[in-house]
LUMFI-469452 format. One record per residue (C-alpha): x, y negated, z negated; residue in one letter. Coordinates in Angstrom, 3 decimals. Layout:
N
PT,X,Y,Z,res
PT,X,Y,Z,A
...
END
This chain:
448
PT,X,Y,Z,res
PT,32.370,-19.175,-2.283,X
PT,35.403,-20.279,-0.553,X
PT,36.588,-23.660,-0.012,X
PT,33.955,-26.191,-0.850,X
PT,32.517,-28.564,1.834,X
PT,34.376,-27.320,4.614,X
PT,34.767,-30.523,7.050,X
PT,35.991,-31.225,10.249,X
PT,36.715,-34.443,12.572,X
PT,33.423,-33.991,13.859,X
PT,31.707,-34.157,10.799,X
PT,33.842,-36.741,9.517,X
PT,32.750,-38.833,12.201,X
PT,29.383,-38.354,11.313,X
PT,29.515,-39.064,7.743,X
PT,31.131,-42.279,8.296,X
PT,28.001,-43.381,10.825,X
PT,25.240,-41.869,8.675,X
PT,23.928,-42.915,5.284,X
PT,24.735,-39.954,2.603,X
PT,25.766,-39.152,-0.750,X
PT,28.209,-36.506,-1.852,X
PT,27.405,-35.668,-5.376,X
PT,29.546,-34.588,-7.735,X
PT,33.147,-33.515,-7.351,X
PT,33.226,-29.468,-6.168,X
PT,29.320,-28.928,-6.983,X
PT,27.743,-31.720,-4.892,X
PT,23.781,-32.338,-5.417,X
PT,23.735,-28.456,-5.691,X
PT,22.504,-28.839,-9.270,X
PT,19.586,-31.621,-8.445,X
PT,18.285,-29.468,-5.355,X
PT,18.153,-26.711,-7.399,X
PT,16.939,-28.222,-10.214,X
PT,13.963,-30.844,-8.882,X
PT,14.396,-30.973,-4.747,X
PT,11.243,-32.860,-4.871,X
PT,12.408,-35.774,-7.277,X
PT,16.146,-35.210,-5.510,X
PT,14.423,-36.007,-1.634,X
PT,12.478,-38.672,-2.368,X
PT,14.960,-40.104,-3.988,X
PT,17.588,-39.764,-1.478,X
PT,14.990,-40.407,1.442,X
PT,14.043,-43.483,-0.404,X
PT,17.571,-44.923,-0.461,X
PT,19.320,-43.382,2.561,X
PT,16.629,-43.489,5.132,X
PT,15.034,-40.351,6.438,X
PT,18.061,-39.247,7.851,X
PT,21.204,-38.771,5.342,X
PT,23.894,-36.524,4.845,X
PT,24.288,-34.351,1.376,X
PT,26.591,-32.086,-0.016,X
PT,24.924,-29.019,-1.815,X
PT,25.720,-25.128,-2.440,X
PT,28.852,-25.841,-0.764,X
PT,28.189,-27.184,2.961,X
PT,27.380,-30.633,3.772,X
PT,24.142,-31.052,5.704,X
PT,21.949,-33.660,6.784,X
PT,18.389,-33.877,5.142,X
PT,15.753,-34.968,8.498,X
PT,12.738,-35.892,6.065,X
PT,9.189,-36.543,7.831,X
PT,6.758,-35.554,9.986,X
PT,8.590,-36.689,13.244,X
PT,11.933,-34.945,11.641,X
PT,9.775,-31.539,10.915,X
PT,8.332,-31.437,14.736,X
PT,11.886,-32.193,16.045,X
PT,13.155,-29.296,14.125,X
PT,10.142,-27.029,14.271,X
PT,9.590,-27.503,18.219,X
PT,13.406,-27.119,18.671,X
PT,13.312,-27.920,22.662,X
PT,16.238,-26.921,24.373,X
PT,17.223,-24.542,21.611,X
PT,19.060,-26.850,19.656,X
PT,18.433,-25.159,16.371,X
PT,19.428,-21.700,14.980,X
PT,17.295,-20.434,12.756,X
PT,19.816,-17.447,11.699,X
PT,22.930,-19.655,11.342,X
PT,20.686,-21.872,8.893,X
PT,19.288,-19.288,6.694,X
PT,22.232,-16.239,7.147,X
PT,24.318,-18.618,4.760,X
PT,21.507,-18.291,2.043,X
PT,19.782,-15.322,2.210,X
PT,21.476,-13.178,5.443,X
PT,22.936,-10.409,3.137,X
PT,19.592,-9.759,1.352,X
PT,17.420,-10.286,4.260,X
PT,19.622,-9.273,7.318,X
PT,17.835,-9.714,10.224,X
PT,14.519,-10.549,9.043,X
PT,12.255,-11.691,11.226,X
PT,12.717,-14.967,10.152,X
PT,16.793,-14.811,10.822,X
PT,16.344,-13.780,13.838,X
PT,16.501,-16.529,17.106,X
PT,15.430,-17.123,20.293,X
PT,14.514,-14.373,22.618,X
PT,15.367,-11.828,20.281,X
PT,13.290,-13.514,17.715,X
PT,10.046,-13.802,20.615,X
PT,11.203,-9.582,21.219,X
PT,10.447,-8.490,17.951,X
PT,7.963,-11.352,16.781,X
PT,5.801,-9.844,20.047,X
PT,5.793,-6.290,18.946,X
PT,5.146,-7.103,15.008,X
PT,2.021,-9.676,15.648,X
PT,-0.184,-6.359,16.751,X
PT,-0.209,-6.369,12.760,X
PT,-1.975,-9.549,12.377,X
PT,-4.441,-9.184,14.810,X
PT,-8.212,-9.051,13.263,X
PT,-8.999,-5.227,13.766,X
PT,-5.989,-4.538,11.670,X
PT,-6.419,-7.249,9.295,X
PT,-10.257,-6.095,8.894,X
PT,-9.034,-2.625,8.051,X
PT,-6.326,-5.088,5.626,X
PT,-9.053,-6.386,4.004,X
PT,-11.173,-3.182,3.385,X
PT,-8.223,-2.003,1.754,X
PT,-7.419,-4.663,-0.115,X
PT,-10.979,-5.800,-2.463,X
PT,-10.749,-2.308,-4.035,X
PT,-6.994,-2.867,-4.886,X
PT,-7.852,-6.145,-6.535,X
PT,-10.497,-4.846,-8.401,X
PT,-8.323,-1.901,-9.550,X
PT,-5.466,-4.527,-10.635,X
PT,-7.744,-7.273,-11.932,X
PT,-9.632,-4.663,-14.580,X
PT,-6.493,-3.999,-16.475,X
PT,-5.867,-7.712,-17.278,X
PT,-6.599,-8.716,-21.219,X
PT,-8.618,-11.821,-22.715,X
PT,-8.188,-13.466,-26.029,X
PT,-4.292,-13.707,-25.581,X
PT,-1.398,-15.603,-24.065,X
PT,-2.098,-14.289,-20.507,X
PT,0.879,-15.084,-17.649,X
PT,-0.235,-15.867,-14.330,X
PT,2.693,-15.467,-12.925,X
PT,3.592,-11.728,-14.096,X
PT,0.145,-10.732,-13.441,X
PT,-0.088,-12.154,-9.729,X
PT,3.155,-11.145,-8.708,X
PT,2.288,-7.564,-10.156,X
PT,-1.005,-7.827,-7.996,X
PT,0.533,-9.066,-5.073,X
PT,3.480,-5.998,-4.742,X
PT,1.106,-3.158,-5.640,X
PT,-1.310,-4.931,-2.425,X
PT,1.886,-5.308,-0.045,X
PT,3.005,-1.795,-1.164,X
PT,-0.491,-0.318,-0.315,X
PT,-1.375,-2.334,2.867,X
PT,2.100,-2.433,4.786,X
PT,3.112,0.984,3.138,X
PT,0.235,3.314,2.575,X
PT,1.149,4.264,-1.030,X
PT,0.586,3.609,-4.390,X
PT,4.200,2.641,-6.188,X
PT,4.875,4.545,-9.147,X
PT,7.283,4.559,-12.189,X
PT,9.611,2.446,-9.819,X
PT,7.197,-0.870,-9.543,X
PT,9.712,-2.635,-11.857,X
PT,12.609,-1.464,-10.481,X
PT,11.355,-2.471,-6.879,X
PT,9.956,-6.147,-8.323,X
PT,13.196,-6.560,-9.372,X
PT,14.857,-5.962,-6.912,X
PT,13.158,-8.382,-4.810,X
PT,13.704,-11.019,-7.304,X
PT,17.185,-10.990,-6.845,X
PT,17.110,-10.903,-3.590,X
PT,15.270,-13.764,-3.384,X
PT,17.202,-15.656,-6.056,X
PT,20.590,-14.662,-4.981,X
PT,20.098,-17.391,-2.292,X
PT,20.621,-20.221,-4.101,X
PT,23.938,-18.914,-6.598,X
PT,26.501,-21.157,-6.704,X
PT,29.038,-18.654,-6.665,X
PT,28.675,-16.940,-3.917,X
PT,30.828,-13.635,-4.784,X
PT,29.764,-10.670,-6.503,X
PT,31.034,-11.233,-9.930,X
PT,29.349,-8.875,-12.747,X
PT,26.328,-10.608,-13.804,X
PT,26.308,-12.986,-11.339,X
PT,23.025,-14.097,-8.879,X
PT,24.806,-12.812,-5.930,X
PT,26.435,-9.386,-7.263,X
PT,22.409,-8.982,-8.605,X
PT,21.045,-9.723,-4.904,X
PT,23.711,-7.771,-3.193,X
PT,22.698,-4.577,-5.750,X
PT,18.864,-5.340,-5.437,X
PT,19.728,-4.890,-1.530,X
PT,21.033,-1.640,-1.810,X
PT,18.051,-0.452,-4.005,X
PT,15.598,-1.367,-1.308,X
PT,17.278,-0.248,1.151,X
PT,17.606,3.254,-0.273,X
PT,13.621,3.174,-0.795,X
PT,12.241,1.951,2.526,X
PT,15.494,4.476,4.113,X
PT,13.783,7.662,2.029,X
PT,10.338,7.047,3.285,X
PT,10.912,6.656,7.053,X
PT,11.550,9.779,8.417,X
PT,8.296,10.861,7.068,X
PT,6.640,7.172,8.274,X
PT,8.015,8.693,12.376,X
PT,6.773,12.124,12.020,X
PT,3.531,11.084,10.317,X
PT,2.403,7.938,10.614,X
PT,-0.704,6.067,9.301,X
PT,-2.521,2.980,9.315,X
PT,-0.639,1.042,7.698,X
PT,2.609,-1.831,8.711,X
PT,5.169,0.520,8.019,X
PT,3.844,2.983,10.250,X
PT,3.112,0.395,13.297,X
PT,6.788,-0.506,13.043,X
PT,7.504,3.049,13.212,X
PT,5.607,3.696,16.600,X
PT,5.487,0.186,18.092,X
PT,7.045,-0.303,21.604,X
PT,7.354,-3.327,23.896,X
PT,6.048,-3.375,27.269,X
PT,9.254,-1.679,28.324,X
PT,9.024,1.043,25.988,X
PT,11.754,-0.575,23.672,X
PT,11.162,0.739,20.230,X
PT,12.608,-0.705,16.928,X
PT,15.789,1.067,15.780,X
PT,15.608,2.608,12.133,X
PT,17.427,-0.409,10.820,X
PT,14.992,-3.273,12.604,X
PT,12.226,-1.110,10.609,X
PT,13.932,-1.307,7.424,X
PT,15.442,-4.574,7.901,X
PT,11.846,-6.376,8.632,X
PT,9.880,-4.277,6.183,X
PT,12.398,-5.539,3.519,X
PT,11.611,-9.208,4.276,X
PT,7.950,-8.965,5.578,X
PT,7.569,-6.869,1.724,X
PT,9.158,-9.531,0.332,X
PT,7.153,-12.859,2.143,X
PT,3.636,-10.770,1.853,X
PT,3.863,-10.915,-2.020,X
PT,6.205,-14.117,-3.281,X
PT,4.442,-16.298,-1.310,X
PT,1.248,-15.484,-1.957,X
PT,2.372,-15.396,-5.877,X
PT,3.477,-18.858,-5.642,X
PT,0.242,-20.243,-3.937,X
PT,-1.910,-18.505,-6.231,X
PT,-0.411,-19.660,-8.933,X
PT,-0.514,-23.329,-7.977,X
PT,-4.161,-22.941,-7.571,X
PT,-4.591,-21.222,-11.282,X
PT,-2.730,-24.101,-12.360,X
PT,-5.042,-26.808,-10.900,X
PT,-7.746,-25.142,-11.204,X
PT,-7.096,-24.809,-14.937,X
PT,-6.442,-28.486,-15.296,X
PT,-9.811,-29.296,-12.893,X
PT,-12.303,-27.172,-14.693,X
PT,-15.405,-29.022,-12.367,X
PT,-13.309,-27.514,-9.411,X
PT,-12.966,-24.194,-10.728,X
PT,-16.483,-24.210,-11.684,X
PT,-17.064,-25.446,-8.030,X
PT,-15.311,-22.652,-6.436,X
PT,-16.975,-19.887,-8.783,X
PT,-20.552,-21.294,-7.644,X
PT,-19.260,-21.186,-4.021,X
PT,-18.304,-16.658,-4.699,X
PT,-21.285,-16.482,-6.463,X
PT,-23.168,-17.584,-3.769,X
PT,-22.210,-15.111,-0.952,X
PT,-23.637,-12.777,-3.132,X
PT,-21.215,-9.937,-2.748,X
PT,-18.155,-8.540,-5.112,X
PT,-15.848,-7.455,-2.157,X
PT,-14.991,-10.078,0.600,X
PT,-15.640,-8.868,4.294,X
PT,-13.704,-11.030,7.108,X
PT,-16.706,-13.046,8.096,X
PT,-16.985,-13.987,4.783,X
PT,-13.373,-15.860,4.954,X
PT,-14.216,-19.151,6.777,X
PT,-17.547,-19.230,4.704,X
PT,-15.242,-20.217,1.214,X
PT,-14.767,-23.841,2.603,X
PT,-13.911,-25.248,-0.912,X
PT,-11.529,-22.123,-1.523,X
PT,-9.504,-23.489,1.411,X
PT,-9.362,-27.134,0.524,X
PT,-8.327,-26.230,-2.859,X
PT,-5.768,-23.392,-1.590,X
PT,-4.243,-26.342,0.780,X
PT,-4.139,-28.761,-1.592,X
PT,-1.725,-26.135,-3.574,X
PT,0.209,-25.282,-0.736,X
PT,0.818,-29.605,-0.626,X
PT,1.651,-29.773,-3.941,X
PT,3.854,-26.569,-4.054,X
PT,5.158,-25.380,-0.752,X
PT,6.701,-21.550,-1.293,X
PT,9.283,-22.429,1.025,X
PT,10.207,-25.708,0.113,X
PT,13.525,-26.019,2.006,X
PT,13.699,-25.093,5.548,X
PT,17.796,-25.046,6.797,X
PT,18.742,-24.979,10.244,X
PT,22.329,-25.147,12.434,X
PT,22.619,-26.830,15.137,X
PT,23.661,-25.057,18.214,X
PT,24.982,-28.326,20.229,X
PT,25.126,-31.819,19.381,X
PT,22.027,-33.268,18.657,X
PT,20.917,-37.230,19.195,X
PT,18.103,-38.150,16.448,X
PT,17.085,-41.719,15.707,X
PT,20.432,-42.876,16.443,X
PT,22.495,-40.764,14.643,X
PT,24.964,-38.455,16.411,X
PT,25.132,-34.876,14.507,X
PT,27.752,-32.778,15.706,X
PT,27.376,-29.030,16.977,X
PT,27.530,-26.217,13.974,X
PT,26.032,-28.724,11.043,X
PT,24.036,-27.679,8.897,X
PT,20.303,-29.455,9.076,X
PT,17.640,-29.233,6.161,X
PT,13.868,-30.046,6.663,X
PT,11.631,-30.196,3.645,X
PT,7.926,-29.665,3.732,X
PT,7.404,-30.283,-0.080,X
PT,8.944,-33.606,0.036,X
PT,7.159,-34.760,3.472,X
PT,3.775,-33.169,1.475,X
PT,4.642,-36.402,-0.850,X
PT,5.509,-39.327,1.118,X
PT,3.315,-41.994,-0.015,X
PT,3.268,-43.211,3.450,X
PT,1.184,-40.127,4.827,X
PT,-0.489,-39.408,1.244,X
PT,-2.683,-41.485,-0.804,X
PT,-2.029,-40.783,-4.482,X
PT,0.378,-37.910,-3.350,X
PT,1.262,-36.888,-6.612,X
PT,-2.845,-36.533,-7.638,X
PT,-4.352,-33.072,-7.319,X
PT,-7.292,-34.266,-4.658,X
PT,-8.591,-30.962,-2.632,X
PT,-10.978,-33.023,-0.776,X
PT,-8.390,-35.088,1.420,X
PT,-8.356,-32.057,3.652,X
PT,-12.262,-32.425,4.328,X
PT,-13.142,-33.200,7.626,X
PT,-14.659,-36.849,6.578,X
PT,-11.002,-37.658,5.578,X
PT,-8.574,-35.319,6.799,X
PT,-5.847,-36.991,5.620,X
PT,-3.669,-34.033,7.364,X
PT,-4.098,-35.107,10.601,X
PT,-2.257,-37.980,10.489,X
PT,0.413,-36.452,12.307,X
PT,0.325,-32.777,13.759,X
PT,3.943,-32.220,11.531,X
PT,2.563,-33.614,8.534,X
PT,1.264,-31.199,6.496,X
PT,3.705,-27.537,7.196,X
PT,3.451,-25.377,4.758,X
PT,3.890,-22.608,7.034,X
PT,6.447,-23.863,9.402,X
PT,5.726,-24.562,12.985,X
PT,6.904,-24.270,15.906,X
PT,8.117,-20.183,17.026,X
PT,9.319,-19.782,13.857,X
PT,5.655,-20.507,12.158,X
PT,5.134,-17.976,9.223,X
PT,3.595,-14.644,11.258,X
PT,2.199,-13.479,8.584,X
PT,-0.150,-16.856,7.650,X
PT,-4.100,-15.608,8.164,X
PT,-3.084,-12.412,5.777,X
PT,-1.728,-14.976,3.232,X
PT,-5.094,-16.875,3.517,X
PT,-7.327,-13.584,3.847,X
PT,-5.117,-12.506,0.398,X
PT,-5.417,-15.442,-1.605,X
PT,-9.056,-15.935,-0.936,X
PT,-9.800,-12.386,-2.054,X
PT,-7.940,-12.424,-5.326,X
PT,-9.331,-15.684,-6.222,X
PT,-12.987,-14.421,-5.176,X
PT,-12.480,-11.181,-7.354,X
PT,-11.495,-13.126,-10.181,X
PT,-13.919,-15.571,-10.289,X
PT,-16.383,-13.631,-10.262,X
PT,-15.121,-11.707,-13.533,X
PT,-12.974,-14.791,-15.612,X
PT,-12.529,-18.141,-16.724,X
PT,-9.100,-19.850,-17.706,X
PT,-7.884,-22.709,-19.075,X
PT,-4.606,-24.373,-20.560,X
PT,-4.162,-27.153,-23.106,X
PT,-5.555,-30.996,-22.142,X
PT,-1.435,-32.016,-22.292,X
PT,-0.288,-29.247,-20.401,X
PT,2.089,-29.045,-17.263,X
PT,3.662,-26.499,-15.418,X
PT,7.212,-26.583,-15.208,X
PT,8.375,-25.590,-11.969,X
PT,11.596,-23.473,-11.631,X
PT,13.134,-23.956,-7.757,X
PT,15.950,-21.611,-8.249,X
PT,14.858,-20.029,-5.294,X
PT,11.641,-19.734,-4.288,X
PT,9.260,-22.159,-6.738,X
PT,7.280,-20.445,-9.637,X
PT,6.331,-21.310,-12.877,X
PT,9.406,-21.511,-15.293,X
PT,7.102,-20.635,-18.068,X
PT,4.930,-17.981,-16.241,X
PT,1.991,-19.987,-16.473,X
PT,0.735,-18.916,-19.768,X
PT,-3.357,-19.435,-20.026,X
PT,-6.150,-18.941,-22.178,X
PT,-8.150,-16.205,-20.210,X
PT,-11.604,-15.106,-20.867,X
PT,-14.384,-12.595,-19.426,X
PT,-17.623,-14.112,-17.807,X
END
């Protein structure tokens, strides 16, 4: 990794002004962030103020914890935040040049010629595509045994992504593929950040290579014949100047949009399984509610009509943000309540922990769908409150096809199972990387 903590006068300055805590000699707070960040900011926050300075995976950055912190950030007027120099320390050499890593008008170039995806022709064609898929997936899954959420969503969620944004049906290399993104994904977060055998990052810098080789194979073919699906818009799609995106942008975004289409998702759906395992009058709520449109496969119409799907699938997304850490670097110094923070630090937000400050929460800790009805709408408070998604130009693109996805799974699979877990049980949360269930979410599942 290099030398650890890597200071400066600048920075030294800072620290001495600023509430913060450096951990433990060498390793910092890496091991707390990584091992409960939610416990870990609250904590901190609670002590230091919601500004504070923390060392962690080898750079010392201040944590900005709040909703007024989180609209600073996210709004980033005057460009005062790079997105790329934040998250190209983490994840730049498995997700190099991602639309997320991307900043300012670059970022706006490319954002403006990939949201033709999301628009709601497309995403109608998405979603015609998508209820057989689930259907197809959702047969194959077996009662009367342990049965893992996790494995089973995530499996759902790739072959989806593969056949929506690719046009194809993966084969004998699914696993390979899966894995590949794993690593990726978890490579972020090593400790030591050098490809030694074995290691998180030699495993993320190897998964690279193996996706790269399988989105490189399949795009001369994507140019000279292209379909209907993402991989074929990026192909073919031009800006207003006739600017098209180089065979590397292609790979490069389909690579991370792949990657956010199905862990994300994974992650959300498995909070809800969870909850709505441990709530059984809420599961039973939301099966009456798919039973009642009266129709197997989901049109897009259909989507705003499952208004208790969406409370629940928020009050997930509260409880267990996919992207629970949100780093920027600042591009020039930057004044925030008070505290002077120098040009080229490194700047964390945290949606998770803001999701729990008992300040903007009542009972945050309590799985309670229904403060997201409109008679409380506890949200609201503040527009930065609840982000699951971001905000500002950087907001997740790709947020209505989470939402269309996750309500169509969960509709398919009401409609066909029950599940439960043990009265005692909780799911351990692993936050390597992105959060999942440590244990895979093991259930009791059973056919209607």
């Amino acid at each position: 990794m290099g030398v650890f903590f890597a200071t400066s006068p600048a920075l030294e300055r800072m620290k001495q002004s600023m509430p913060g805590s450096p951990g433990l000699p060498v390793i910092g707070h890496s091991l707390d962030f990584i091992g409960d960040p939610v416990r870990m900011g609250l904590k901190l926050s609670s002590e230091l103020g919601p500004v504070f300075w923390a060392n962690s995976l080898g750079v010392t950055f201040v944590s900005m914890v709040g909703p007024e912190a989180n609209q600073f950030v996210f709004r980033n007027q005057g460009d005062l935040f790079s997105n790329n120099q934040g998250w190209d320390y983490f994840i730049g050499r498995f997700f190099k040049r991602g639309i997320m890593l991307l900043d300012f008008e670059e970022h706006r170039h490319h954002r403006g010629i990939m949201q033709a995806a999301f628009k709601r022709p497309v995403m109608e064609r998405h979603l015609a595509l998508m209820n057989p898929a689930i259907e197809r997936g959702i047969t194959q899954w077996e009662t009367g045994r342990r049965f893992e959420v996790l494995t089973h969503i995530k499996q759902l969620t790739l072959d989806i992504a593969t056949e929506i944004f690719m046009g194809e049906e993966l084969g004998p290399e699914a696993d390979r593929i899966n894995q590949a993104f794993i690593d990726c994904v978890r490579a972020g977060t090593a400790i030591v950040r050098a490809p030694v055998p074995g290691g998180r990052w030699k495993k993320g810098l190897d998964g690279r290579r193996v996706l790269e080789k399988f989105f490189y194979s399949r795009l001369a073919q994507k140019r000279a014949h292209p379909g209907d699906d993402l991989f074929s818009h990026l192909c073919q799609a031009q800006d207003e100047h006739g600017r098209k995106f180089s065979d590397d942008d292609v790979v490069n975004h389909m690579i991370f949009l792949m990657m956010a289409a199905h862990d994300t998702s994974t992650i959300t759906l498995c909070s809800m399984f969870y909850q709505l395992a441990k709530h059984p009058e809420w599961q039973e709520r939301l099966r009456h509610e798919a039973f009642a449109l009266g129709k197997r496969d989901l049109e897009y119409p259909d989507l705003e009509k499952l208004a208790d799907t969406g409370l629940v699938m928020k009050e997930a997304l509260r409880l267990l943000t996919p992207v629970h850490g949100i780093p920027r670097k600042t591009t020039r110094d930057v004044e925030f309540k008070g505290y002077h923070i120098p040009a080229g630090t490194f700047i964390a937000v945290s949606p998770i922990v803001t999701h729990r400050l008992p300040e903007w929460w009542s009972n945050p800790e309590a799985f309670d769908p229904e403060r997201f009805s409109e008679g409380r709408a506890e949200h609201k408070k503040h527009m930065y409150q609840y982000v699951p998604f971001g905000g500002g130009a950087h907001m997740c693109i790709g947020l209505h096809f989470a939402e269309m996805q996750v309500k169509a799974i969960l509709h398919h699979v009401l409609q066909r199972y029950r599940w439960s877990v043990p009265p005692r049980y909780r799911m351990p949360a692993d936050f390597t990387s992105l959060p999942v269930p440590a244990d895979k979410l093991p259930v009791k599942l059973e056919r209607l």
